[in-house]
N, C-alpha and C positions, 0 to 999 in steps of 0.2 A: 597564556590563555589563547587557544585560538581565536582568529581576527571573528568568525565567526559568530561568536557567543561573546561580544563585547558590549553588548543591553542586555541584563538579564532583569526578569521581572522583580529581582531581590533574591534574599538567602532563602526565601521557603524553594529556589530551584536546587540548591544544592541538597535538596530531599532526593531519596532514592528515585530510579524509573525504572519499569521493567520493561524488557525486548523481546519480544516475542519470535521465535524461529533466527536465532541470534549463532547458527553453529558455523554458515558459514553467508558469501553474498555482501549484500546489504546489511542484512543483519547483524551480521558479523563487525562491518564495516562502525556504523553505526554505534555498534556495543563499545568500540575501542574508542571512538572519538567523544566521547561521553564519560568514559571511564578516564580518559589521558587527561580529560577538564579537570576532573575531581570529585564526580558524580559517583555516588553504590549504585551499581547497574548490576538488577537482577535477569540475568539472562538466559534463557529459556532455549532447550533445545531437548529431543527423543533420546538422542543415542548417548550412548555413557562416555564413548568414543570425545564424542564432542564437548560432552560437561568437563570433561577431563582434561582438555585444551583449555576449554572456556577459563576455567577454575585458576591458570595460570596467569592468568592477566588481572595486574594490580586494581583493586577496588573492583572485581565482579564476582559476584554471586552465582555462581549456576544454580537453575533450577529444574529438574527434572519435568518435561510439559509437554503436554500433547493437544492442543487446543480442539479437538475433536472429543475429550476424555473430562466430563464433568466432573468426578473423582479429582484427578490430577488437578485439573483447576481451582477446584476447592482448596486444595491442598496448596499450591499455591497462594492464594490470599490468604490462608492462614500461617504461612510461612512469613508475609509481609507484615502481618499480625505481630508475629511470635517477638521477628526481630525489633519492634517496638519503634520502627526510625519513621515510620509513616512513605507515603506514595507521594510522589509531585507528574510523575508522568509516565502514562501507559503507552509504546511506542510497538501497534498490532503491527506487525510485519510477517509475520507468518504465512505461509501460501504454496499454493503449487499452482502448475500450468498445467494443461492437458489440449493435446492437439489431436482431434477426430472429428471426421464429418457429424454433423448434428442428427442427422437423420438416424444415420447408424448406433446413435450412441443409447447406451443402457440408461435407465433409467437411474441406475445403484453408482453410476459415474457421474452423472450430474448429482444427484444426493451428497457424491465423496466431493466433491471438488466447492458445491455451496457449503457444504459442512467444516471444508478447512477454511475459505476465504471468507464467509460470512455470518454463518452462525459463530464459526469460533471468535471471533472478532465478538460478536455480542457476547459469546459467553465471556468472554475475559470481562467486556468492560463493565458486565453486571458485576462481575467477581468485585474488580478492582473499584468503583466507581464510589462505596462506602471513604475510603482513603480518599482518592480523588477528591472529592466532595470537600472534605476539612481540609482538605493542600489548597482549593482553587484550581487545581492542577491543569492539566494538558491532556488530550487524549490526539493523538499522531496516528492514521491509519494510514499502511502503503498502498497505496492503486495502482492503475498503470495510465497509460493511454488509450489500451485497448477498451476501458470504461467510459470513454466517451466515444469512440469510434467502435467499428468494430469489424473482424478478420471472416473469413469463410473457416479455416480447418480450425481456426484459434475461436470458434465458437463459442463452447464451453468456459472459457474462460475468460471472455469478454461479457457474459452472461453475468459471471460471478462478479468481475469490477466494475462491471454499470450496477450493479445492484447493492456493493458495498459503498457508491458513489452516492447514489438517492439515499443508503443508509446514515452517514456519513451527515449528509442535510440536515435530516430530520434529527440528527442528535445533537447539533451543534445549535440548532433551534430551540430543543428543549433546556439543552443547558446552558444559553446566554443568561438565561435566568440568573442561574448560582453563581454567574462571573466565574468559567471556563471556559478555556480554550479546545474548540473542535476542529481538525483539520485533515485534509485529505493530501499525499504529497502522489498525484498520476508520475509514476515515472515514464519518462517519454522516450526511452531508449534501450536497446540493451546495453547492459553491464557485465563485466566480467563476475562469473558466479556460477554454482551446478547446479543449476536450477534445469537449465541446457539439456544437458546430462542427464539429471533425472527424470526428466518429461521424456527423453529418448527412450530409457529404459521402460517406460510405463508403456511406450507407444508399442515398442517390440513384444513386452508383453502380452500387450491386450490383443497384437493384431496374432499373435501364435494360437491363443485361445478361443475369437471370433473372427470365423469367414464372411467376407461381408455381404451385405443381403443383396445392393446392387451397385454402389459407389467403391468397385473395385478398382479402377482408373484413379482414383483419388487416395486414397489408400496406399496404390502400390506408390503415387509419385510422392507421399507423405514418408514411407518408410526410405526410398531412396535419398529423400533430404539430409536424413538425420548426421549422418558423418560429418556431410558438410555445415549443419547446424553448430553442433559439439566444437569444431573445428575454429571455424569463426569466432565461437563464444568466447574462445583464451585470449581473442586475440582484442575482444571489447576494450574498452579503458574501464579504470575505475572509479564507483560512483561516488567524488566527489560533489559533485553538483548536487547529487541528490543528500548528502550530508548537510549543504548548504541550508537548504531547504527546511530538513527536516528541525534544523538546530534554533532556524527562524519561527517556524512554529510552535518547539518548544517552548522557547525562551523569548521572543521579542514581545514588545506588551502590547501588540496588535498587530497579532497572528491574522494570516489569510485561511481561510476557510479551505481555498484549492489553491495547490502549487502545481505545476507540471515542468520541472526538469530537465530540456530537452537539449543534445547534444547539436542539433540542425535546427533549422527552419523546415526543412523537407519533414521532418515527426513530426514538428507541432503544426501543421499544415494540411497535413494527412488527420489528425489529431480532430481541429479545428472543422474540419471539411462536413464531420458526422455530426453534431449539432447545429451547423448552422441547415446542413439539409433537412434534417429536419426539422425546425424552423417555418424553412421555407416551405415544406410538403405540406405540413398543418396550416400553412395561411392559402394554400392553392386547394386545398380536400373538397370544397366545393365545389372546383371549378371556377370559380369568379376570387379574385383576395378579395379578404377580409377584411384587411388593411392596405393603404396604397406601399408601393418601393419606399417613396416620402419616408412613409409616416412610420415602416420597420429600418430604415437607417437612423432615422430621430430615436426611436426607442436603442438603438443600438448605441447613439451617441450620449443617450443619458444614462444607461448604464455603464457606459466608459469610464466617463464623467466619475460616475457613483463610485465605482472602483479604483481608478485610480487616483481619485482624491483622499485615498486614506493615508493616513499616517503611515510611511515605508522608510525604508532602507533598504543597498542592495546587500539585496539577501547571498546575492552569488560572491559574499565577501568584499566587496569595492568599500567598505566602511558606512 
């Protein structure tokens, strides 16, 4: 067993879990260290290409899924139906990136890019949340960092992980009720994966098709990156840390709400920087604080406190 998954909540985890955008990445990643435990890991990918891989690895299910495609998704839980084993954890990983000045950007891009990160994410966990419900289960959505920070050209899709973040909250609120686990894991690094890759392609794309209206300087230095982007990405490590993580909020029986995975201090720093400004901006908007330095380092030390007084373990495997 990996060192990992050595507290499980009991045998209702050895219920199936489905992986959302599982063909390759993290997802990918994820799918096999779930499936090497002993878990039916339904795993979720577009291309046939991929189920067709997928489908070779002992104990996974491929599912044919497009988390954009309310069909498909139906289809889905009723597949999780059919095979009669029940759900213990929906693990949304599914996503794209998109890198364009915001100004420039179409409306029908921001629409595609909320519709993969975060309505798809809702639509699955309506889908799945029936199961869920009767497991106790787990609900694991992947973020980034750029959800609590946030980039200039990587706009768009820091848009979409602050707002799967706030989502994320509010669901994990509603359902401490039923005794589920809700959790966000911000990955705080890049990882080796074509995600890279396929954000290049989107960018080349879309810059062949639109002239830009006036952030041509940004643009042309966005397309000149990308080699060097793609190039770099092979050379990421892989995300074990975030495997860490994710297997803690599955499994341990007092799951953290937010994890963030960082391979530096310089991520989680950069990370960190963008809520606490704003923080700060919301107590100076007056003009005068609201509350003294005092009295926001005290609130900062009793939410510490709050936090790191819960029940833990390292979760980065130290047992």
């Amino acid at each position: 067993m990996p060192i990992w998954v050595q507290e499980e909540v009991g045998m209702k985890s050895r219920e199936p879990i489905i992986v959302t955008g599982a063909s390759t990445g993290i997802g990918r990643a994820i799918t096999e260290m779930l499936a090497e435990d002993g878990h039916l890991v339904y795993a979720t990918a577009r291309k046939k290409a991929d189920l067709e891989q997928l489908a070779e690895i002992q104990r996974v299910d491929p599912i044919k899924l497009d988390v954009t495609n309310p069909a498909e998704v139906s289809r889905a839980a009723a597949i999780v139906m059919k095979r009669g084993k029940g759900l213990y954890g929906l693990v949304n990983n599914a996503g794209i990136g998109m890198s364009w000045p915001l100004p420039e950007l179409d409306v029908e891009d921001l629409e595609h890019i909320l519709g993969v990160n975060l309505y798809g994410v809702h639509r699955m966990t309506q889908a799945m949340l029936p199961f869920l419900l009767k497991s106790r289960g787990r609900i694991v959505n992947i973020g980034s960092i750029s959800g609590l920070s946030c980039g200039t050209l990587l706009g768009p899709y820091c848009i979409s992980k602050h707002a799967l973040g706030v989502y994320t909250e509010v669901l994990a609120k509603f359902l401490k009720t039923y005794k589920m686990g809700v959790s966000i894991i911000d990955v705080g690094a890049p990882f080796r994966s074509e995600v890279v890759k396929t954000e290049a392609e989107w960018v080349r794309r879309r810059a062949s098709k639109h002239a830009p209206i006036f952030m041509e300087k940004e643009i042309s230095e966005l397309l000149m990156s990308l080699d060097k982007e793609i190039e770099s990405a092979k050379r990421e490590p892989t995300p074990e840390v975030v495997l860490h993580a994710v297997a803690d909020a599955l499994f341990y029986k007092h799951p953290r709400l937010r994890y963030c995975p960082c391979i530096t201090k310089d991520y989680l720093r950069w990370t960190l920087k963008g809520p606490i400004t704003r923080a700060v901006q919301a107590n100076l908007s007056s003009g005068k604080p609201a509350i003294t330095r005092d009295e926001m380092h005290a609130l900062m030390d009793r939410i510490w406190d709050k936090e790191g007084g819960k029940p833990k373990r390292g979760w980065y495997g130290q047992g």
